[in-house]
C-alpha positions in Angstrom: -40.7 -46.6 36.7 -41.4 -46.9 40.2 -40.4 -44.6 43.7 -36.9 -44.0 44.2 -36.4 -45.4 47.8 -32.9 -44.8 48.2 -33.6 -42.0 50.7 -35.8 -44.3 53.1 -34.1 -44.4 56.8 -34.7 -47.7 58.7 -36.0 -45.9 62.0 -38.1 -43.7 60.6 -41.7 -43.9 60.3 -43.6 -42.9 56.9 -46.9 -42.6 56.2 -47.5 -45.0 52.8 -50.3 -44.2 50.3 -51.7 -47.8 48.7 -54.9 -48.2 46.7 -56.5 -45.0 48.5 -55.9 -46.5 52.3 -52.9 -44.9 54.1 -50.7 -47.2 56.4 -47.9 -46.2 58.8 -44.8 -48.0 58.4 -41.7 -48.2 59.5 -38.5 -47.3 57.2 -36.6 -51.1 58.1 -40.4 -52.8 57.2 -40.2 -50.2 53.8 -36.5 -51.5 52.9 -37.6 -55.6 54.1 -40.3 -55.4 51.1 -43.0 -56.6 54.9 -46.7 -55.9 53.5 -48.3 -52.8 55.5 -51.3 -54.3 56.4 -50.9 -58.1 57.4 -46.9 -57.0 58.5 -45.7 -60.3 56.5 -48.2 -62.4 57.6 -50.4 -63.2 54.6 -53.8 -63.3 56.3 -56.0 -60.6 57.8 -58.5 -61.3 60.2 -60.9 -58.8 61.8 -62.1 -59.7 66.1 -64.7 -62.5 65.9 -64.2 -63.1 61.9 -62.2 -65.8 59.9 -58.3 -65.0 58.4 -58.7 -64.1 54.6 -56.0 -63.2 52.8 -54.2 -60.0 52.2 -55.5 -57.9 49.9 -52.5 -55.5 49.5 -50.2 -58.1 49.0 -52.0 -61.4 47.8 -50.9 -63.4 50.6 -47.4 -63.1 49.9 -46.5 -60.8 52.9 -44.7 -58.7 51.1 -45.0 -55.2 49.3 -43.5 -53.6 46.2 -42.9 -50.3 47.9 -41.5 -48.5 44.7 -45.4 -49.1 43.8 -47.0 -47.3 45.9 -48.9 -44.3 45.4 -47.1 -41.7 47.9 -44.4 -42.1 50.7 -43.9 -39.4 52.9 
């Protein structure tokens, strides 16, 4: 069973635990399912380097949240 996310406000920030790296997200981007670390786009791209694709969500742009491994 995953996070209860019930309690999640939409203009709240929260600080969201995945696979070791901490992300800060926004409650609305939290209850929209928007991947923390491309925000929804499916790629990633570092200055100067070529888009890969997400690695948090597979290049779907979106998250599980009720996966993650802390909220707060």
């Amino acid at each position: 069973m995953g996070m209860d996310l019930s309690n999640i406000e939409e203009g709240k920030k929260y600080k969201v635990e995945i696979t070791g790296t901490t992300y800060e997200v926004e409650g609305s981007q939290i209850k929209s399912a928007v991947c923390p670390k491309c925000k929804g786009a499916g790629m990633t791209s570092e200055k100067g380097a070529e888009p890969e694709m997400c690695p948090v969500c597979g290049g779907m742009g979106m998250y599980d949240y009720s996966q993650a491994a802390k909220i707060e």
